[in-house]
FIDO-552780 format. One line per field, with one value per residue: x, y, z of N, C-alpha, C in turn; residue number from 1. Coordinates in steps of 0.1 Angstrom, whole numbers. Example, Ala and Ser with C-alpha at 12.3 -4.5 7.8 and 13.67 -1.06 7.14 Angstrom:
<rs>
n_u = (132, 128)
n_v = (-57, -22)
n_w = (78, 71)
ca_u = (123, 137)
ca_v = (-45, -11)
ca_w = (78, 71)
c_u = (132, 129)
c_v = (-33, 0)
c_w = (78, 79)
nr = (1, 2)
</rs>
This chain:
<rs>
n_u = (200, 194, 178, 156, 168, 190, 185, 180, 203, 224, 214, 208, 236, 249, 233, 241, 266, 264, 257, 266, 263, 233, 199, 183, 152, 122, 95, 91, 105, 113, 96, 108, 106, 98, 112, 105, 88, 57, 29, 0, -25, -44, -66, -98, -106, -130, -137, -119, -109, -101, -80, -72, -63, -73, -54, -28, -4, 1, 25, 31, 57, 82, 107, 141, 134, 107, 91, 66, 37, 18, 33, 28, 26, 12, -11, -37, -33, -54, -76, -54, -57, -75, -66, -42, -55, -69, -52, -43, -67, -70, -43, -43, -69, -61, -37, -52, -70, -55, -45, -47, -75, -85, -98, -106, -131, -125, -124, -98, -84, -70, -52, -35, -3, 19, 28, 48, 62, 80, 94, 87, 113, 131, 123, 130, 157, 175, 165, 151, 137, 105, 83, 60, 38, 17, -6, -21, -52, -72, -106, -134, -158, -188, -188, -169, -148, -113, -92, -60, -36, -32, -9, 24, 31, 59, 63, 87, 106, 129, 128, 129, 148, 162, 167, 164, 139, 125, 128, 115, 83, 78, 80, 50, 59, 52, 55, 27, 24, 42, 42, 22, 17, 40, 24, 7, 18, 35, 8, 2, 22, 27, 2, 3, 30, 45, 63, 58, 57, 90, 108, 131, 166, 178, 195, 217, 206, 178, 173, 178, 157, 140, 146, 136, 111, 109, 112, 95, 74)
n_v = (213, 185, 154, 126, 101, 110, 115, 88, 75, 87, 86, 55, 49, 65, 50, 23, 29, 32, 8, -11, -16, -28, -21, -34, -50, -43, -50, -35, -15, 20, 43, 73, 93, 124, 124, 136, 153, 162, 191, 196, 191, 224, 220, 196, 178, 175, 159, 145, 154, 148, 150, 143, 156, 153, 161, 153, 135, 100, 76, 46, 37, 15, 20, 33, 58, 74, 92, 116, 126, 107, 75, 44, 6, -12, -22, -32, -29, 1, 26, 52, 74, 72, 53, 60, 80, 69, 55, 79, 88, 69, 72, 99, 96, 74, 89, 114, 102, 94, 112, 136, 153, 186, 220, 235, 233, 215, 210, 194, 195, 182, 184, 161, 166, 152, 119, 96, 64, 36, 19, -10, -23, -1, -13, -36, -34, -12, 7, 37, 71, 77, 97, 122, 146, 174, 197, 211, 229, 238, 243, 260, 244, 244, 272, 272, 290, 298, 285, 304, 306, 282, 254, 238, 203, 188, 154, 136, 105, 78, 52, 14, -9, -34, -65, -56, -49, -66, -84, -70, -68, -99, -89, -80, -52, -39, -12, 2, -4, 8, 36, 43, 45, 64, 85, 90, 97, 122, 139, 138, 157, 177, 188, 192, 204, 236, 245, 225, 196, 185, 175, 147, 150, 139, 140, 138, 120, 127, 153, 146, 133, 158, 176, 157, 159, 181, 180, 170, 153)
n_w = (-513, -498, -511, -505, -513, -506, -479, -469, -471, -453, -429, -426, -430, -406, -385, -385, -384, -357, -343, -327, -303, -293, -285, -255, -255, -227, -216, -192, -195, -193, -215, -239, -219, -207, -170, -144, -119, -123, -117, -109, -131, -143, -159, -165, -183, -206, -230, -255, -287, -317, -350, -377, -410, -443, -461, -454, -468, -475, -476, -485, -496, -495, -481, -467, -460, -463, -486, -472, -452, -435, -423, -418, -408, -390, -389, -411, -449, -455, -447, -439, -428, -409, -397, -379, -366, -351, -334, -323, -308, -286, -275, -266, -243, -229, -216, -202, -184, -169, -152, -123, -121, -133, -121, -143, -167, -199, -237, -252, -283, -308, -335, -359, -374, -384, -385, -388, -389, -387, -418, -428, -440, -425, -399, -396, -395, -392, -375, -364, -361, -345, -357, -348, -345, -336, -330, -303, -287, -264, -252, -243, -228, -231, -246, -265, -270, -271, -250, -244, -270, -298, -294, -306, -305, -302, -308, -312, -311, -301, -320, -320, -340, -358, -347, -319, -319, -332, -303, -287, -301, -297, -268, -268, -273, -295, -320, -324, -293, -281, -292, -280, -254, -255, -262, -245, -227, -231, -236, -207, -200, -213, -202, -179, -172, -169, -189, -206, -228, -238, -262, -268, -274, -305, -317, -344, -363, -355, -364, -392, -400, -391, -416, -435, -435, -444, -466, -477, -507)
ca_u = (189, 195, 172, 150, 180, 206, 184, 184, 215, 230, 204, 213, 255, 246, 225, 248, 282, 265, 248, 278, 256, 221, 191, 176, 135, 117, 82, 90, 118, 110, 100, 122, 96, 107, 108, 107, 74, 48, 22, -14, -30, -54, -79, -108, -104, -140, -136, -110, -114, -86, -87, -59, -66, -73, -42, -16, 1, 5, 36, 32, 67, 92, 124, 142, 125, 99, 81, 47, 34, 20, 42, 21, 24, 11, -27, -41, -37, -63, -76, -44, -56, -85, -59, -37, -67, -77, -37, -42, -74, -63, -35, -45, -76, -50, -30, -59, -73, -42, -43, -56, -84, -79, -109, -112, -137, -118, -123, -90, -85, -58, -49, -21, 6, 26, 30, 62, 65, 89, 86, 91, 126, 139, 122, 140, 175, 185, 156, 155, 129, 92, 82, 52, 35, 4, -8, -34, -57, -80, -114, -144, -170, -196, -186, -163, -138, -102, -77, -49, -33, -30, 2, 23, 41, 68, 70, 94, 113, 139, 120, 137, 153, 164, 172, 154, 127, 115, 127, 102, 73, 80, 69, 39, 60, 50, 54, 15, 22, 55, 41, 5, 23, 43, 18, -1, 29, 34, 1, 2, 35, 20, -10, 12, 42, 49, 73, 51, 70, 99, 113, 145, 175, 177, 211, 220, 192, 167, 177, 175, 144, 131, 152, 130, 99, 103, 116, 88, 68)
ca_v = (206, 171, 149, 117, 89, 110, 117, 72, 69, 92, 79, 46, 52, 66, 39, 16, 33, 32, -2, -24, -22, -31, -18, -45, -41, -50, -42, -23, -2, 33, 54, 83, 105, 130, 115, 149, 152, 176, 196, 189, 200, 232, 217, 186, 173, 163, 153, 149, 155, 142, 156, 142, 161, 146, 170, 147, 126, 89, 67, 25, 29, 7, 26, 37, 67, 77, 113, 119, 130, 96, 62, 35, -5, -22, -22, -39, -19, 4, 44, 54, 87, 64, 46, 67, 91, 60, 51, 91, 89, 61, 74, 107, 96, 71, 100, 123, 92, 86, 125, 140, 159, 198, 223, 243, 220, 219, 203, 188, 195, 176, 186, 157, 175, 142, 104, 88, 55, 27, 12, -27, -22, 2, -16, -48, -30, -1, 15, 50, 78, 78, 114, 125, 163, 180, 211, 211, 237, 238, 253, 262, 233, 254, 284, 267, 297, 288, 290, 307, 298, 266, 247, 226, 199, 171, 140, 124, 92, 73, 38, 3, -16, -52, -78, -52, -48, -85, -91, -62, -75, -111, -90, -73, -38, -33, 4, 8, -1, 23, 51, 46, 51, 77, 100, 94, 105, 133, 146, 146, 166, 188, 195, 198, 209, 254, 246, 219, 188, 195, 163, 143, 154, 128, 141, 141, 115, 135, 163, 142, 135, 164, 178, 150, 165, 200, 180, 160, 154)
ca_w = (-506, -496, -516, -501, -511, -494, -467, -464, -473, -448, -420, -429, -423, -395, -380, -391, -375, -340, -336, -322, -290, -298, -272, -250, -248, -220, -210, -180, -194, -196, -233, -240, -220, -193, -158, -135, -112, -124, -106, -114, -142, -140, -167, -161, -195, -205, -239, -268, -303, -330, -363, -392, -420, -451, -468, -448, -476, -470, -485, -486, -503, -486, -480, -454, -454, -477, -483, -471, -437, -424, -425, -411, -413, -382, -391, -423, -455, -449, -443, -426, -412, -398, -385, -371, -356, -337, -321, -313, -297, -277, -265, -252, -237, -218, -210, -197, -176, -156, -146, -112, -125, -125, -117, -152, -174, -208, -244, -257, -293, -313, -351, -361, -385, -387, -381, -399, -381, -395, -430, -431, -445, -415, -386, -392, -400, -388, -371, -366, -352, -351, -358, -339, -343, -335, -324, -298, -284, -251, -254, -230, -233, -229, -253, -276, -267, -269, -238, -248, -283, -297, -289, -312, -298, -311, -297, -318, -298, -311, -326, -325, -350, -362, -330, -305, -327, -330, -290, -285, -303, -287, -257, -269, -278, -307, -328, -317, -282, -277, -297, -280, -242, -253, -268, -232, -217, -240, -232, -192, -195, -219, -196, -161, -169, -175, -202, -220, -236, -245, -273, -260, -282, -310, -325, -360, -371, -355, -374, -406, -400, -393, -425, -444, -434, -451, -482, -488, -521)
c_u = (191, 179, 167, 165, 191, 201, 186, 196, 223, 226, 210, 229, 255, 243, 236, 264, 278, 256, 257, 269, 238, 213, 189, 160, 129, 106, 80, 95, 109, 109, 109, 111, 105, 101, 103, 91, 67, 36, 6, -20, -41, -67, -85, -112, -118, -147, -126, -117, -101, -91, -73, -67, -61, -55, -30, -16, 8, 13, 32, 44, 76, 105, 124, 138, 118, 96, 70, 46, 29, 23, 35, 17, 16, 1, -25, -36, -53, -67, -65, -45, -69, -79, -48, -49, -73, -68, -38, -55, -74, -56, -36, -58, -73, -44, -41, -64, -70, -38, -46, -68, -87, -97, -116, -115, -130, -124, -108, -90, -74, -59, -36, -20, 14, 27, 36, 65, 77, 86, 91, 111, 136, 136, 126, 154, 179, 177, 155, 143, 114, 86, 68, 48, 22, 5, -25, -36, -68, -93, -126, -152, -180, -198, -179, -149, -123, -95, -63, -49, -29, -15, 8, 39, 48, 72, 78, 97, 121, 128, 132, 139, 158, 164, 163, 148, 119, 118, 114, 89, 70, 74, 55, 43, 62, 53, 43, 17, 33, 47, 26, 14, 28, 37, 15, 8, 32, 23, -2, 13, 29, 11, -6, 23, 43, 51, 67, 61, 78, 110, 130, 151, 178, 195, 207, 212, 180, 166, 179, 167, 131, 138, 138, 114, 98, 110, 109, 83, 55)
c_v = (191, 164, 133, 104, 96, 110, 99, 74, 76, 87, 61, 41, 51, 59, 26, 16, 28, 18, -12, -22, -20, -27, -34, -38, -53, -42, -33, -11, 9, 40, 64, 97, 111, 125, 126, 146, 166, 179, 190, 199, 210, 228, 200, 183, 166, 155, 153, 142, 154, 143, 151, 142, 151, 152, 164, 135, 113, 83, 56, 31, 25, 8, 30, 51, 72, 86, 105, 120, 121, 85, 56, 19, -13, -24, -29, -28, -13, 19, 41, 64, 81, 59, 50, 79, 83, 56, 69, 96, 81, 68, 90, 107, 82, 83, 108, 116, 87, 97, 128, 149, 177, 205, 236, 232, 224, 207, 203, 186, 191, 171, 178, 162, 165, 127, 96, 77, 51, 19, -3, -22, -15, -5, -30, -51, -22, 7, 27, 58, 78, 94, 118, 141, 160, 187, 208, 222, 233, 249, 248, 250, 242, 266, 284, 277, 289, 295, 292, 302, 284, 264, 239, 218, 189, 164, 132, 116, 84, 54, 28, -4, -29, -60, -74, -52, -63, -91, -79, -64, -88, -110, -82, -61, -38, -16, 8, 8, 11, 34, 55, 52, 61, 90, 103, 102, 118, 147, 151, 154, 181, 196, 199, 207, 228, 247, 237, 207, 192, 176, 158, 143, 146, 125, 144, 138, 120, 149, 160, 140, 146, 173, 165, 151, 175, 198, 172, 162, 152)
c_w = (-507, -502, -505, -497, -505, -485, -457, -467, -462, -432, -415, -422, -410, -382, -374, -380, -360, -335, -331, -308, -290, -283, -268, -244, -238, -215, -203, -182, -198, -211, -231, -235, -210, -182, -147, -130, -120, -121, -115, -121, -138, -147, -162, -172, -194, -219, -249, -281, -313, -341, -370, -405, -434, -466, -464, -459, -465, -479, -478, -494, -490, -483, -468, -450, -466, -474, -475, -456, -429, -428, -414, -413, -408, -383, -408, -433, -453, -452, -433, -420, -404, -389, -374, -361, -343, -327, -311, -301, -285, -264, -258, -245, -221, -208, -199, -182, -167, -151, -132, -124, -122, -122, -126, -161, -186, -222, -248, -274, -303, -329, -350, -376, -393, -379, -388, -387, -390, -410, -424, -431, -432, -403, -385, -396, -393, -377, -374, -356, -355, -346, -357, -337, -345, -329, -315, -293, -273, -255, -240, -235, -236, -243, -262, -278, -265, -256, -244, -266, -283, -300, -301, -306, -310, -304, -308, -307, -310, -313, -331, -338, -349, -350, -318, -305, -322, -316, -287, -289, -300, -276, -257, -273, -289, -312, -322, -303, -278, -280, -289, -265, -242, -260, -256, -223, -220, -235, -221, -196, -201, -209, -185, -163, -176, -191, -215, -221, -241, -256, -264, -276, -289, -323, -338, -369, -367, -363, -389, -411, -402, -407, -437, -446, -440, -465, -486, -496, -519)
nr = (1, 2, 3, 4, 5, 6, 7, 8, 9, 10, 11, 12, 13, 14, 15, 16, 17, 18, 19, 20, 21, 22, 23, 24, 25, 26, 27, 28, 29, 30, 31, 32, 33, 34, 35, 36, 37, 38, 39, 40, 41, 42, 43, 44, 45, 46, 47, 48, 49, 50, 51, 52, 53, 54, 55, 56, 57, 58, 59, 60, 61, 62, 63, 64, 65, 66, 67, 68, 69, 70, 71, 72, 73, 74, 75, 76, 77, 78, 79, 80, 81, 82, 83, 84, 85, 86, 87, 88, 89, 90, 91, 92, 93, 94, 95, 96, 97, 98, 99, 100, 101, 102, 103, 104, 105, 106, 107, 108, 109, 110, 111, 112, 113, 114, 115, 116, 117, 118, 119, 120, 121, 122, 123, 124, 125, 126, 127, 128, 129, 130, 131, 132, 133, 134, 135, 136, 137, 138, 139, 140, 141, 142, 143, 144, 145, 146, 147, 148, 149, 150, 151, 152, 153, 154, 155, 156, 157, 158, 159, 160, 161, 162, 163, 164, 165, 166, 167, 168, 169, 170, 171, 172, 173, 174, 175, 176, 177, 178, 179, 180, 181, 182, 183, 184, 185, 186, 187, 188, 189, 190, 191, 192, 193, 194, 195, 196, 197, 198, 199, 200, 201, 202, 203, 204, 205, 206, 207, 208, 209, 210, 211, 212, 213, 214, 215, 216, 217)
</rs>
């Protein structure tokens, strides 16, 4: 079982081997969401509810990748499932907002599993992925009944690093603004599309990642 420092150190290499061509960020460019058209949602979303459980371990350590289920810098030190409950109600009450409106009334129920942003240390080096889960569930307003089972999705995305990083916050994209757009995005696909979101392939470092989630402490 690969341990924390192999999982940076391997991450790291990795990173490292493939950055001879650095991203370029610009406000307009597209997140790593899917682009495809999808039909219009069946539900009339008339409230969301975001729940990050107090059982989700938080790391302030400063590595390139630390345990614990939410990694979070861009806010004051602080309550960080306060603070992340509030980037996730944001963004799928964005998401919901910019929908057509379907014709079954629905509550929007959103248990976050995970929120591993950037530490300091990787988001002005190497970057890497910002790792994004929850399981949501649709219920009757009314009756509190659930529609179907509840869902769990992963929006990971790959999250910038050193030179892109700081041209990206230069133009206002910050970690909060990337990750805030693409939850919203996240969530229309989820609500239109059959198949659901489905995560864009993140390779080997997505796979280390998520490898560093079922070896945390």
């Amino acid at each position: 079982m690969l341990t924390r420092n192999a999982i940076a150190a391997l991450i790291m290499g990795l990173t490292v081997a493939g950055c001879s061509a650095p991203e370029t960020a610009t406000r307009n460019a597209p997140l790593d969401t899917p682009t495809a058209t999808v039909a219009a949602p069946a539900y009339a979303i008339q409230e969301v509810r975001v729940s990050v459980p107090k059982t989700l371990k938080v790391s302030e350590a400063n590595r390139y990748y630390p345990g614990g289920d939410i990694v979070w810098r861009e806010d004051p030190a602080g309550d960080r499932h306060a603070q992340v409950k509030a980037i996730f109600e944001t963004a799928m009450m964005q998401g919901v907002n910019a929908m057509q409106s379907g014709h079954v009334p629905a509550i929007l129920d959103i248990q976050v599993t995970r929120f591993h942003a950037l530490t300091e240390k990787a988001r002005y080096t190497v970057g890497g992925v910002h790792s994004l889960q929850f399981h949501m569930q649709l219920r009757n307003p009314a009756t509190g009944m659930a529609y179907g089972e509840p869902q769990f999705v992963k929006a990971d995305f790959k999250a910038l690093g050193g030179q892109a990083a700081i041209k990206a916050e230069q133009q206002g994209m910050t970690q909060k603004y990337r990750i805030t757009n693409h939850l919203a995005a996240v969530i229309q696909r989820q609500l239109t599309s059959p198949e659901g979101y489905q995560a864009a392939n993140l390779g080997l470092m997505g796979a280390l990642n998520q490898l560093g989630a079922s070896n945390k402490n």
